[in-house]
TIZAPA-488516 format. One record per residue (C-alpha): residue number from 1; residue in three letters; z, y, x. Coordinates in pm, whole numbers, plus 32768, in hexadecimal, padded with zeros to 4 digits. Layout:
nr NUM; rest ALA; c3 Z; c2 Y; c1 X
...
END
This chain:
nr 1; rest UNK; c3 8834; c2 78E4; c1 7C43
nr 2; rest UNK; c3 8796; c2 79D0; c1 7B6F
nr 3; rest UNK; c3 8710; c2 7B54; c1 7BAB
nr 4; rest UNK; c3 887B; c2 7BD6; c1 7B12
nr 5; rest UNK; c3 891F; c2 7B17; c1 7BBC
nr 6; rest UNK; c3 8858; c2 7B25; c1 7D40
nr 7; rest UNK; c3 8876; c2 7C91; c1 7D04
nr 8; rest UNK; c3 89AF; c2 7CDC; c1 7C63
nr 9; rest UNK; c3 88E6; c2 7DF1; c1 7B9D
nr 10; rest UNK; c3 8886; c2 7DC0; c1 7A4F
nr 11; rest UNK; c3 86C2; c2 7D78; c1 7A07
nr 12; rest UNK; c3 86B8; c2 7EB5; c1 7959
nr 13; rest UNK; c3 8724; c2 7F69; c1 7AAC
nr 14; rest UNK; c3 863C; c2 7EB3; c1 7B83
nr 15; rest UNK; c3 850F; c2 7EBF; c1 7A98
nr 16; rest UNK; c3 8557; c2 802B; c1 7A41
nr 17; rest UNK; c3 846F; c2 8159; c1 7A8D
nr 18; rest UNK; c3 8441; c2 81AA; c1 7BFD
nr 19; rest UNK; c3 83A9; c2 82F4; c1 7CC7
nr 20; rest UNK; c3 826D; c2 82C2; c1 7D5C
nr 21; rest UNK; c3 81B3; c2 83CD; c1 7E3A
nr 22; rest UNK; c3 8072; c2 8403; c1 7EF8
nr 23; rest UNK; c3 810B; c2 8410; c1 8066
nr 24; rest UNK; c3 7FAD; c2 84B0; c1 8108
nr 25; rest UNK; c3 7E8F; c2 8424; c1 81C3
nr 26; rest UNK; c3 7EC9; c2 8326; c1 82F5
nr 27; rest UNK; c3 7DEB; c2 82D8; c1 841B
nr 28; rest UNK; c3 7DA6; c2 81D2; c1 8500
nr 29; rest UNK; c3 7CAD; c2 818F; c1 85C6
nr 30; rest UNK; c3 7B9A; c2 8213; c1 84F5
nr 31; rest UNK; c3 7C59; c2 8141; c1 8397
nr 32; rest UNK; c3 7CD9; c2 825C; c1 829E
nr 33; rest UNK; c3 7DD9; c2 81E5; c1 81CA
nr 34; rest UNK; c3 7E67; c2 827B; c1 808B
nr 35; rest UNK; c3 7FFB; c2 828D; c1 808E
nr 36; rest UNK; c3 80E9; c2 8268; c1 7F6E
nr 37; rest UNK; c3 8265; c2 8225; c1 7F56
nr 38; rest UNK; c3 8325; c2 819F; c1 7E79
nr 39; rest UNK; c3 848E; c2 8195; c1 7E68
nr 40; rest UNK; c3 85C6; c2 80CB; c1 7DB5
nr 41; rest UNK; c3 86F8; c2 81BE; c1 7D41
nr 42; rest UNK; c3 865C; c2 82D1; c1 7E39
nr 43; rest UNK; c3 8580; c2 8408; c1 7DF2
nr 44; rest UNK; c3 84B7; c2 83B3; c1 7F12
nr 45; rest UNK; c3 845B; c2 829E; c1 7FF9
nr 46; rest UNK; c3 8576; c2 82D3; c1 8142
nr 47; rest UNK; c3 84D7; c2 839F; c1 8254
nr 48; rest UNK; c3 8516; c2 828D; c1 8363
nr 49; rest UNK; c3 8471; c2 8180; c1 8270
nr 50; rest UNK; c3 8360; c2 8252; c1 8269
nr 51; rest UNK; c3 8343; c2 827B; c1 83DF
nr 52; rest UNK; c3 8349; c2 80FE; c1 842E
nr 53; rest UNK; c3 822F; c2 80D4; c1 8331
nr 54; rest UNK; c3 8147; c2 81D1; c1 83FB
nr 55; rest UNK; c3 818F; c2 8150; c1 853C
nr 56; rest UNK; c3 812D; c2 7F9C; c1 84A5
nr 57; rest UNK; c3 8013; c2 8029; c1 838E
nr 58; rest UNK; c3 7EE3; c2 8004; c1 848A
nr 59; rest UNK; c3 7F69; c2 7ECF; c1 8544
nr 60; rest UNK; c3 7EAD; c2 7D9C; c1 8437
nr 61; rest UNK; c3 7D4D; c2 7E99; c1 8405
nr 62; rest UNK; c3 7C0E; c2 7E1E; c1 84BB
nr 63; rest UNK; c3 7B3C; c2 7EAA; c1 8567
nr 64; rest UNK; c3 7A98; c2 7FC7; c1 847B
nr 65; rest UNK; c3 7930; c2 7F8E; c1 8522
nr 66; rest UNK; c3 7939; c2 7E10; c1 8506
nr 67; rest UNK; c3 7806; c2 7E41; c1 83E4
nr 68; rest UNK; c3 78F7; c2 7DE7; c1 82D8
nr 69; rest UNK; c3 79FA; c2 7ED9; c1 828A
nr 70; rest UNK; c3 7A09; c2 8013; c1 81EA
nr 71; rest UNK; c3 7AF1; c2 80B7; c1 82B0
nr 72; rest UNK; c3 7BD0; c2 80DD; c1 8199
nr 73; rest UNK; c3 7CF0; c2 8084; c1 80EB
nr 74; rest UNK; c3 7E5A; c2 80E4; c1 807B
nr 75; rest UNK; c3 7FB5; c2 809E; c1 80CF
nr 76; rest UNK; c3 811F; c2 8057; c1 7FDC
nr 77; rest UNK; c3 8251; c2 80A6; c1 8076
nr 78; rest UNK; c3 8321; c2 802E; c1 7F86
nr 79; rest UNK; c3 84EA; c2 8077; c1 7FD2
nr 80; rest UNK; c3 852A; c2 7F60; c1 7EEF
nr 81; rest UNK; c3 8668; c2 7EE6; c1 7E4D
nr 82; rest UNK; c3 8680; c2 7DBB; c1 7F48
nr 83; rest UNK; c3 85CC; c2 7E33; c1 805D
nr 84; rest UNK; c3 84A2; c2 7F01; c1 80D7
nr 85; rest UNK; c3 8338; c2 7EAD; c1 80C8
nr 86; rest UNK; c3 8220; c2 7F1E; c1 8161
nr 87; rest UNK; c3 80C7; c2 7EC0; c1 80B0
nr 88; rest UNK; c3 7F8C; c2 7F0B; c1 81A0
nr 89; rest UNK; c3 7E37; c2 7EC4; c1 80A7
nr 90; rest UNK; c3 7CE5; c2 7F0D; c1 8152
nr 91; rest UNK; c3 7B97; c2 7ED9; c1 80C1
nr 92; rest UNK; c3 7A86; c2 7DD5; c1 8171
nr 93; rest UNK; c3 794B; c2 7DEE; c1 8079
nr 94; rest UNK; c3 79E0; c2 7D5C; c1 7EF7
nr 95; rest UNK; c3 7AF8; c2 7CE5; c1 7F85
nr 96; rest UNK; c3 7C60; c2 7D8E; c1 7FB9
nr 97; rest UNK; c3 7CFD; c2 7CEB; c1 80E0
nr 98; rest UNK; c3 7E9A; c2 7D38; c1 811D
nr 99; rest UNK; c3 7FA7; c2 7D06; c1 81D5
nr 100; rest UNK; c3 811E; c2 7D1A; c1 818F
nr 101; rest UNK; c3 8252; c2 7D75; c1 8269
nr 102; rest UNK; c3 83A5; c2 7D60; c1 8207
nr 103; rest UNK; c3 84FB; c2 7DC6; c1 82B0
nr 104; rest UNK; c3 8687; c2 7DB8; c1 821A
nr 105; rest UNK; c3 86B4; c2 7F03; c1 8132
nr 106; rest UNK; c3 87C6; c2 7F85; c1 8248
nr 107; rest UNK; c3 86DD; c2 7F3E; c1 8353
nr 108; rest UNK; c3 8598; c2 7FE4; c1 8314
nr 109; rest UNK; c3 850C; c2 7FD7; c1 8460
nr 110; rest UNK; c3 852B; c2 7E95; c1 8499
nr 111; rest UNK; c3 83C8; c2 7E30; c1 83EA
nr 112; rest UNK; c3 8344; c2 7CE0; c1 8408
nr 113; rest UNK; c3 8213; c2 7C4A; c1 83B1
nr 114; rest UNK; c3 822D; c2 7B8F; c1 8280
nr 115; rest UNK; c3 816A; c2 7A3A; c1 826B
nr 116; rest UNK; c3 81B7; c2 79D3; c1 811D
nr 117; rest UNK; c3 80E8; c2 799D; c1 8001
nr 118; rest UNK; c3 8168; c2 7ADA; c1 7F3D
nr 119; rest UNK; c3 8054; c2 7BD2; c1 7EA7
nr 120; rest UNK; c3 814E; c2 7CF5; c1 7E5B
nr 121; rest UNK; c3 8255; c2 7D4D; c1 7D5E
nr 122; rest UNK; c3 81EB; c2 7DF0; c1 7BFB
nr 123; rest UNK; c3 8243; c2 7F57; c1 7C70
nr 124; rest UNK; c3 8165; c2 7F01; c1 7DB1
nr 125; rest UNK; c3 8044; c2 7E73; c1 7CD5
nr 126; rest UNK; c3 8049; c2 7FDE; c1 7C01
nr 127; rest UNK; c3 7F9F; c2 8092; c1 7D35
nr 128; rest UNK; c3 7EE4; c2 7F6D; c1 7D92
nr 129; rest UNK; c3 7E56; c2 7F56; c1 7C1F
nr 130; rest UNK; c3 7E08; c2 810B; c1 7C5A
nr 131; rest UNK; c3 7D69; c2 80AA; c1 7DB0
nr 132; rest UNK; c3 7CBD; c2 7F99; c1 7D3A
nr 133; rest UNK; c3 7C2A; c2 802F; c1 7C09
nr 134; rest UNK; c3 7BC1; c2 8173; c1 7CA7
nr 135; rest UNK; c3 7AF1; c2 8094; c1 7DA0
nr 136; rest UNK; c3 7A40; c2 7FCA; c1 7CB6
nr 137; rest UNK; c3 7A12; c2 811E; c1 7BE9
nr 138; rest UNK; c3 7978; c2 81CF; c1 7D57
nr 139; rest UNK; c3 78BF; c2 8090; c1 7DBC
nr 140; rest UNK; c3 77F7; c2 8068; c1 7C6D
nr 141; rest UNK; c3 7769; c2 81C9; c1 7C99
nr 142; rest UNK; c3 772D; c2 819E; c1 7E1D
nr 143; rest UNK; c3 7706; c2 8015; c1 7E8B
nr 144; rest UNK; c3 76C0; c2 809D; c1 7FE5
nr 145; rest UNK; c3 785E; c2 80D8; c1 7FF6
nr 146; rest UNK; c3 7830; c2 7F2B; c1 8028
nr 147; rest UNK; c3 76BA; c2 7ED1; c1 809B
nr 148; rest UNK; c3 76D0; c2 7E8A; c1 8245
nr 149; rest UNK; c3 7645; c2 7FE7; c1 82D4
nr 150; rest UNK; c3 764D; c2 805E; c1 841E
nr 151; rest UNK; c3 76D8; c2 81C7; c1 83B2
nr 152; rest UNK; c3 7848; c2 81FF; c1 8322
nr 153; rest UNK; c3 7806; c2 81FF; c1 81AD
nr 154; rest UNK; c3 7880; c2 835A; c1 80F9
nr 155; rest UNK; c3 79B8; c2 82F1; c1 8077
nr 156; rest UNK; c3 7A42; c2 846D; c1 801F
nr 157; rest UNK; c3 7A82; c2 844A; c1 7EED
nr 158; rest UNK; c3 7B2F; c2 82E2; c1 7EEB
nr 159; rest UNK; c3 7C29; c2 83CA; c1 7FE4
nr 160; rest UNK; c3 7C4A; c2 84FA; c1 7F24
nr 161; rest UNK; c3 7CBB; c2 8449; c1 7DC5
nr 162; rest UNK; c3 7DF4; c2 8384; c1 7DE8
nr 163; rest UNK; c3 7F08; c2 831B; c1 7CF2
nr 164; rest UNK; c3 7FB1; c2 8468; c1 7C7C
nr 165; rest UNK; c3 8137; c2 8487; c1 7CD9
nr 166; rest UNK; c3 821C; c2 8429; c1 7BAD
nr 167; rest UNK; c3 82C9; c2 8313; c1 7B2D
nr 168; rest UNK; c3 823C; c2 8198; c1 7B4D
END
């Protein structure tokens, strides 16, 4: 079956423009994590979506002293056309490590681990391109941000600068 027909909406509809926005500055656990939304046919990601993201975001993120990880990383919440998606990216030295969770668009607090071998959708992959970017940007000036250290590297300004709120 193709997209058309799976969605009954035309490919122009579901590859059209879509709101994203910078939903603040989460914490867990000593992890910061940079927020963004984006939604399908909405001005803004739902507020319960939202909510059920917070509460799952810090669940897959490792211990932030284990030598390794930065202690940050960023998070899509994405109120898709066929469902929500919840995109939790943390950075361990070079490498970007995720994980995905996924529940029915009318249920959106129902999230469940997803264990498939998905990377993201392209509207997803336009903040993790930003985010991915701005770290190789922040790391070239300062390799500490990735060298093992026993203090918390100063990662203010890989917080402060985030993908601005428009259209994606």
């Amino acid at each position: 079956m193709d997209l058309e027909a799976l969605h009954g909406m035309s490919l122009k509809e579901i590859y059209g423009p879509r709101p994203v926005e910078f939903l603040g500055l989460w914490e867990y656990g000593g992890w910061r994590l940079k927020a963004y939304g984006i939604a399908f046919n909405r001005d803004h990601v739902r507020d319960e979506l939202v909510r059920a993201a917070r509460e799952i975001a810090g669940e897959p993120l490792p211990a932030v002293d284990d030598g390794r990880s930065s202690g940050a990383g960023f998070v899509v919440v994405h109120d898709s056309e066929d469902g929500c998606y919840v995109l939790v990216d943390w950075w361990v030295q070079i490498e970007m490590h995720q994980a995905i969770y996924a529940s029915p668009i009318d249920d959106p607090q129902r999230l469940e681990r997803m264990e498939v071998p998905v990377v993201a959708c392209v509207y997803e992959l336009g903040v993790t391109d930003f985010e991915r970017r701005l770290w190789l940007d922040l790391v070239r000036e300062d390799p500490e941000l990735v060298r093992e250290r026993t203090d918390a590297p100063d990662l203010t300004r890989y917080l402060q600068s985030h993908l601005a709120t428009g259209v994606i």
